[in-house]
N, C-alpha and C positions, 0 to 999 in steps of 0.2 A: 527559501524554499519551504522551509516548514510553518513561514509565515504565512505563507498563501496556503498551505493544505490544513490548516486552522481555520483559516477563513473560510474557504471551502467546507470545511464540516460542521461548521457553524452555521452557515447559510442554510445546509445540506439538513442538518438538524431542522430550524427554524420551520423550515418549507414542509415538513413531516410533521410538524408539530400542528400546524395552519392545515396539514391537509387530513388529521386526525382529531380534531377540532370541528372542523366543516364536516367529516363525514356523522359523526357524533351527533351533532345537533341536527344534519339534514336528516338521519334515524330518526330521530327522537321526533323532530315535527313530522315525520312521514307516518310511522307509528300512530302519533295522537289521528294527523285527519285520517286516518284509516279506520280509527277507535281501535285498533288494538292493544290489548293488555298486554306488554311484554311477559313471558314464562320464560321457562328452561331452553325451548328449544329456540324460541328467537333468541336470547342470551348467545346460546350456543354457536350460533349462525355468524352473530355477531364477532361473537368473539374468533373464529374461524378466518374471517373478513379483516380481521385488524389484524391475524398473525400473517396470513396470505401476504396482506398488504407491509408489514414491515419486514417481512423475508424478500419481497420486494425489493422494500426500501434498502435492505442490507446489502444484498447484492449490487444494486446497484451502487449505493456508498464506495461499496468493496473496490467494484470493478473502476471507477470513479479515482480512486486512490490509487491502483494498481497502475493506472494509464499515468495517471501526473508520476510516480516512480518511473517508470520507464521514459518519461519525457525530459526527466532530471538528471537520473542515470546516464542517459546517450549524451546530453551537453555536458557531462561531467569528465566523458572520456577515458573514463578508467584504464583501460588497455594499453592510452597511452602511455600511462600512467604510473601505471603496473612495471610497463618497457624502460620509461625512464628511471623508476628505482634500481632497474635489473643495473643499466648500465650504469650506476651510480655506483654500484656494489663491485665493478666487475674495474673500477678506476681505482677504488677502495682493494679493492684484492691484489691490484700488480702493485700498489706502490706497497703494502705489508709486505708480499713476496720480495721487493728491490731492498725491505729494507733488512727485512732476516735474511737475505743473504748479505747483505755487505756487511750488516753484525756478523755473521758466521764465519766472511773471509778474515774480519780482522783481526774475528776472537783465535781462528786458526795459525793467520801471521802470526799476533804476540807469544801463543802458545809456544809455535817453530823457533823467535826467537829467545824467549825464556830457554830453548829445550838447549838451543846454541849454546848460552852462557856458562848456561851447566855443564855441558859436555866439554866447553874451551877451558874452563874452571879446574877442570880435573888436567888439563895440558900447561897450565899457568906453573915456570917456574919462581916468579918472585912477585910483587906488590905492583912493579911496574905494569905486567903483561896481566893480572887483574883489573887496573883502574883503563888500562890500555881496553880491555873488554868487554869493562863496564860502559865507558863512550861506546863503544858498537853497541851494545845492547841498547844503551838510550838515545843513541843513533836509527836503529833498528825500532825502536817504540815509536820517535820521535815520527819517520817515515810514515808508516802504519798507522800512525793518528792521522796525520795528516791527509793518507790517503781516504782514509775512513769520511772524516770530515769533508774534505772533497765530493764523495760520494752522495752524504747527508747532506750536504748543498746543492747538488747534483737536482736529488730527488724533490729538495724543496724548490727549488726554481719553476720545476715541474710541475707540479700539483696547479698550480694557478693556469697554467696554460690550458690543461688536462680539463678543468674543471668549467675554464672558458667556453673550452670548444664543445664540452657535455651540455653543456647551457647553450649553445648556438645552435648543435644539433636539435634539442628538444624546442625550441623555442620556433625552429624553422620546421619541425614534422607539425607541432602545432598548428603553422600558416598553413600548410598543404590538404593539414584535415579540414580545415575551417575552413577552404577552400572547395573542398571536395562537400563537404556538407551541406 
């Protein structure tokens, strides 16, 4: 794109240059078979004439550029574009949300059964009915990871499908616009 509004302004240039060139010399021999002496006020006129003419030129340049922008712009589709970051963002926000929560539930299990051990700990009357409690507690860890980890595979299974079907939606509003276009 910006290859071509280069070249456009180069041409766009060139054609201004040729066409300030041409009025210059057709002065200048208009002037002589006239026999007029250039002064102040033809100068003036002149130069009047070349600024008219490249306010002109600039505008038009301008307007020239503006149109190729808006022609680059609407095939570029931003909108869509825009929509599809939205929904990239909003795939990105449920699975942080699945995963602070399932860190929150397990960090809450282990806390519960740490809180257990402690509390069965103070009812332990010999060696046997602590290591008896320690197995429940790393019984009780053992769970709680597992379920946790189940979870985190849960979500990762997920992601890939999620990500498929965000890519099949935008891929197919693509056809629809390109269609409608």
């Amino acid at each position: 794109m910006l290859t071509a509004v280069i070249a456009q302004w180069e041409s766009a240039q060139k054609t201004a240059l040729d066409l300030a060139e041409k009025l210059a010399s057709e002065t200048h021999a208009s002037l002589q078979t006239a026999g007029v002496v250039p002064n102040a006020n033809v100068l003036k006129n002149l130069t009047k004439t070349a600024l008219n003419m490249s306010r002109h030129y600039a505008d038009a340049m301008q307007s020239a550029l503006d149109d190729g922008w808006r022609k680059q712009r609407d095939q570029l589709q931003l909108k869509g574009a825009a929509e599809s970051i939205k929904a990239l963002a909003e795939i990105h926000a449920d699975l942080a949300s699945r995963m602070t929560q399932g860190q929150t539930q397990h960090a809450s299990a282990l806390t519960s059964a740490m809180a257990q051990y402690f509390e069965g700990l103070e009812r332990c009357r010999n060696l046997q009915d602590v290591s008896m409690l320690a197995a429940k507690l790393l019984g009780d860890v053992h769970s709680q990871a597992s379920a946790y980890g189940a979870h985190l595979s849960s979500l990762a299974v997920g992601v890939p499908a999620a990500l498929v079907q965000w890519a099949e939606t935008q891929l197919d509003s693509d056809d629809d616009t390109a269609g409608a276009a």
